[in-house]
Structures are given as C-alpha cells and as structure tokens.
N, C-alpha and C positions, 0 to 999 in steps of 0.2 A: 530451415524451419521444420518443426515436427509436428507434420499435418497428417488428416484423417487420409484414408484411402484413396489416391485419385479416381476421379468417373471414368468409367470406359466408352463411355455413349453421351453426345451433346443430347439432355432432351430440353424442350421448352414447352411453353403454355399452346403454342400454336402448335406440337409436335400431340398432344393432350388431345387438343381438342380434335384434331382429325382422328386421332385412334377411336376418341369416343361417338362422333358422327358416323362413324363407319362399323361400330360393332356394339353400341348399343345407343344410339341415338333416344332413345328414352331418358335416358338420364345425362345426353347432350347438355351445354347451357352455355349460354356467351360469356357467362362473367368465369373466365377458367385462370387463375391468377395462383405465381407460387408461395409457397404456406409454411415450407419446413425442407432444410437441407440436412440431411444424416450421412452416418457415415457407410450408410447400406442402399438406401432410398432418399429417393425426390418427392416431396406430397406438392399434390395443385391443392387446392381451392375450387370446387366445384360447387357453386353457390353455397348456400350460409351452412348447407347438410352433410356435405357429402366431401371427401378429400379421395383423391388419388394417386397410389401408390405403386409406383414404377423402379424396382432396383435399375442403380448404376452402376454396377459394374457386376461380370460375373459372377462371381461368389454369392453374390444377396441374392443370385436366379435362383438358384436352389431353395431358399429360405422361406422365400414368397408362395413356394407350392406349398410348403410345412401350415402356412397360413391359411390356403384355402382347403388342403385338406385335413385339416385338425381342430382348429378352430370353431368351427360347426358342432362338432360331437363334443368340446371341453364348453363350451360357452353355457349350458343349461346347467353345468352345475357350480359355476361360479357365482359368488355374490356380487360381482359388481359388473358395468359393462367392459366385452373387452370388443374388440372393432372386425368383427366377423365381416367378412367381404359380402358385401350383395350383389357385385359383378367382376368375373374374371376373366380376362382380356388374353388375346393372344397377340403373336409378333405377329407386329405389319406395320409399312411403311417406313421399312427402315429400323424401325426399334426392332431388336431383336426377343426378347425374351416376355414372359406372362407378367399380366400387370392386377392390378386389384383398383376395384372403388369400395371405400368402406365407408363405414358413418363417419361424421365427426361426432365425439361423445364429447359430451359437456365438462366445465373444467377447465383449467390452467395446467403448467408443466409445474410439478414441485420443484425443478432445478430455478425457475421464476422469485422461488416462495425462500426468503430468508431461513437459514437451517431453525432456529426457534422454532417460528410459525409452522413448521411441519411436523409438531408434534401426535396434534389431533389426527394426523392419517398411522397413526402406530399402529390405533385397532381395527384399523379395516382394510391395512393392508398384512398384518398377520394373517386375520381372517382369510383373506383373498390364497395368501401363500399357503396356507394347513388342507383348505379346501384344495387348490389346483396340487396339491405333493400329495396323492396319491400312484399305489402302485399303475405304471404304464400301460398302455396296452401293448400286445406281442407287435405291432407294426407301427412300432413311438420310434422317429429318428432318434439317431445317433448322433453328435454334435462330437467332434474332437476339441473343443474349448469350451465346454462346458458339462456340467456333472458327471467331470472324468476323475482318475484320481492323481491325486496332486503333485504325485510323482513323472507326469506325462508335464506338468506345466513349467518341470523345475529349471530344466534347459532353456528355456524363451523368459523366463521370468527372472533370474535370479540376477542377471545383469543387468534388468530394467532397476530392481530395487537395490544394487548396491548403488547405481546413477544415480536416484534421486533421496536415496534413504539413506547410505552406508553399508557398510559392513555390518555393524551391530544387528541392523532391520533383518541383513540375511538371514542372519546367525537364530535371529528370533523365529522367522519365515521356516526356518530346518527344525527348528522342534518342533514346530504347529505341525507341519506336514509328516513329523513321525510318527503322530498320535493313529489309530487305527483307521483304515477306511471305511469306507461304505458298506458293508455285507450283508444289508435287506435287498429287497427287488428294486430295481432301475424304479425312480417316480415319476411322473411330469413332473416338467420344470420349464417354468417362464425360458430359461436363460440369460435372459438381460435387464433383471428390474430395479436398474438404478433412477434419478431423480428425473430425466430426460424421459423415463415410459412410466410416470404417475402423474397421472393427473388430479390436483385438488380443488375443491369447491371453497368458495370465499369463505367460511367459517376453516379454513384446514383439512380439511374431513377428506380421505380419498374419494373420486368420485370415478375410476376408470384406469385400468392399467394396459398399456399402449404396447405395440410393437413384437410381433411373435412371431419375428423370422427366425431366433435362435431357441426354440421353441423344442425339446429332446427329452429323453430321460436319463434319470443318474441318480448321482449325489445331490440332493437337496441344499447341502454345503455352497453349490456355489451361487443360488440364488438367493441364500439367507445373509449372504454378503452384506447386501442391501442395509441391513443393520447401519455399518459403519459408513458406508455411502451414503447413505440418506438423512441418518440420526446424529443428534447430540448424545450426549453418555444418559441424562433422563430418559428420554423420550427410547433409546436404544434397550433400556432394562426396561423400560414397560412392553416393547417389542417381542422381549427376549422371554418375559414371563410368559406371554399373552400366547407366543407361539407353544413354547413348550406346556399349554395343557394340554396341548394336541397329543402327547405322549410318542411323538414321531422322531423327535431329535433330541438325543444326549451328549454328553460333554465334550465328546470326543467332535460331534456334528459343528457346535459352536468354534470349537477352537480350528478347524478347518475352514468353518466360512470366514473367521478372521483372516486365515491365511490365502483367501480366496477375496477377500475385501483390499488386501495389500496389495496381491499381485498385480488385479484389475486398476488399483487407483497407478501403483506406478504406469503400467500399460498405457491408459488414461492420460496421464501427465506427460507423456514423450509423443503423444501423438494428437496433441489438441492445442497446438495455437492460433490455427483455424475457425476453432468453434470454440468460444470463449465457456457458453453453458460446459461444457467437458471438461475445462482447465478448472472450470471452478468445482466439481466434481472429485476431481483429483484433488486437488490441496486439499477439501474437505477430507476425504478420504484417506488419505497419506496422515494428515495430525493426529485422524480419532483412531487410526491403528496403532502409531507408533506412539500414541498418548495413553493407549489401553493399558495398564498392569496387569489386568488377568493373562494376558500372553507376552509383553516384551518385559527385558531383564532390566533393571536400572542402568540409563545410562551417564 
C-alpha cells in the first residue's frame, strides 16, 4: 500500500497529558483525547479550545520551529486566523522533539466540504494568499519542496505522474516547467495550502488556514496550486482573477502553479491510502489538471 510517512515516536493522549502536567500545567485538562492524524503531526483535543501539536517523525521537528518562530510576526497581517502557538513545549519524557499548543480556530476542513460548496472560500482565500505572498524576510526558511524551481522537482516527480497520469501528463508537465521562473525576491509562502489546511464556515466562506510547518519563501507558484486542488474550473477563474489584482503573479506564475498542482496531486495519489481525505485530494487534483486546456494538448 502507498501510505503517508511512517511515525517515528509512539505518542498517545496519556503521553500528552504528562508533557502538559509538567511543563505547563495551566493549560493541563483531563479531557486530553485524539483529534487529527497527519502526515507530519498528531493533534489531541485539549478541551473544546485548545489542540496539541506534536510532530512524528523527524522531518516535521524542524517544521514546528518554522511555527513558533514565524508565526507570531506573519499573523498580524493576515486576514484571517492562522493557529499561532500559545505554548512551546520541550522534549521530555521520552518524546523527543519541541511540541506546540495552539487554538482550535473555528470551522470545518474544506477536504469535509463537497468541491461545489467550496466555492464561497475563493475570496478569502485569495485574499489570505496576496496578503501572506509578500517579499520574505532575510531569515524566512528555505524549504527544498516548496517554492523552488521546478527544475529541482522534475527528478521525484516525473515518475509519479507518468504512474498515474501517462506519458501525455509528462509531456504537458515539460512545457509548463519550461516557461520562465521565479525572478522577483523569494515571498512568504504557506507551502502546503491544500483542502486538508482550510478551514470553512457553514455558509462556505473561509474562516482559517491551518498548518505551517512548511512554511518558507520562493516562488509563489507552488502555493497558488491550490487552485486546482481545492477548485472546480468556476470557482478556480474567480480565484485566479481575484488573485491577480494583486499584480503579483503573471502568466508564466499560473502555468507553473498548474505544473506544481500536478506534481503534488500525483505525489498525493501514491502516498494516501491511508488517509482517505488525501486520496480524495488527489483524484480531485489529477482530473482539474489534466482537464485544464489552457496547459495540456488534446488527448
């Protein structure tokens, strides 16, 4: 089977609640219950407010610092909540690595929300992306899978999508990625803001955008992906006008986040039978790319 990353660390709710007894017992609580399995981190349930966020397995240690120290400074100028820590934990007890308590922010997961029904989050998660895609600051990580240029993906990717796409999808994939790169200043960038890190409110409407361990600067390309991961071909041109008043991304930007929408869903699709919300992410993603005509050839 082609599943997410194995955990490196058993943790559980009892594993939780002694880290939190012991290193901030203020925000202690009996009801410590688990809430979300990812392919980076474990969240509890720390009463109705608060979730806790502990990577499993190495790789996501690194990611979780990007959180508590960035997070802080990007949150006051974003429009909408994103889950700034209110407490950062250290290894003990066994767990090895830094953990976080964040809020829980109100809202559903869009990957919950039929692709129709997430039309209404188009305008406010443009917003969200025009605002956070400004230029970096000098000490914004670096990510090597994320707003790189697409020439660094082409080796790990191009065999994902002749597996689940063809040949043809390659062939379409090599001319996206010959169009020009990135050559403004590195921006912020989410890096992971598919339908699993948006959260919507019962009318549709975005109401929080989740998870910013891959959190770097670059190309803007590969978090405008999100397009074809998240949208219908409607809801994806309202997106697409919405962002570009921002006067930040041209044609060349689009057709690279297409090719950055492919990559991720095949990736996606070989590595999520495990997590169904992902599988369903991928087919979503795999159709509206290789159904797009502004970049594949008739086949």
């Amino acid at each position: 089977m082609a599943r997410i990353p194995a955990a490196e660390v058993h943790i559980d709710a009892a594993l939780v609640s002694r880290l939190l007894a012991e290193q901030c017992p203020h925000h202690a609580d009996p009801h410590v219950e688990a809430f979300e399995h990812g392919w980076d981190n474990e969240l509890f349930a720390l009463g109705p407010d608060l979730l806790v966020r502990l990577p499993r397995r190495q790789a996501a240690a690194a990611l979780i610092e990007h959180e508590i120290t960035f997070l802080p400074r990007l949150s006051p100028r974003l429009p909408f909540p994103v889950p700034v820590p209110v407490f950062a934990g250290r290894p003990a007890r066994g767990y090895p690595w830094r953990w976080t308590v964040v809020p829980r922010l109100p809202g559903h997961s869009a990957a919950d929300v039929p692709v129709p029904g997430r039309a209404a989050a188009a305008p406010g998660l443009a917003a969200f992306l025009t605002a956070l895609h400004v230029p970096a600051d000098a000490d914004a990580p670096m990510n090597p899978f994320r707003g790189v240029p697409l020439a660094a993906r082409a080796h790990g990717w191009l065999p994902r999508i002749r597996a689940v796409a063809g040949q043809a999808a390659v062939a379409d994939w090599q001319r996206a990625a010959a169009v020009p790169a990135w050559s403004g200043a590195p921006l912020w960038l989410h890096g992971d803001p598919h339908p699993m890190n948006l959260l919507l409110g019962a009318d549709g409407e975005l109401t929080g955008v989740l998870d910013f361990g891959d959190l770097c600067a670059g190309d803007p390309a590969s978090d405008l992906a999100v397009a074809w991961l998240a949208f219908d071909s409607p809801a994806r041109a309202r997106f697409r006008a919405l962002c570009s008043l921002s006067g930040t991304y041209d044609a060349a930007t689009w057709t690279r986040a297409w090719a950055w929408a492919l990559g991720l869903a095949a990736v996606f699709a070989q590595s999520s039978d495990n997590m169904p919300a992902l599988a369903g992410i991928a087919r979503h993603g795999l159709a509206e790319t290789l159904a797009d005509a502004e970049f594949t050839r008739a086949r």
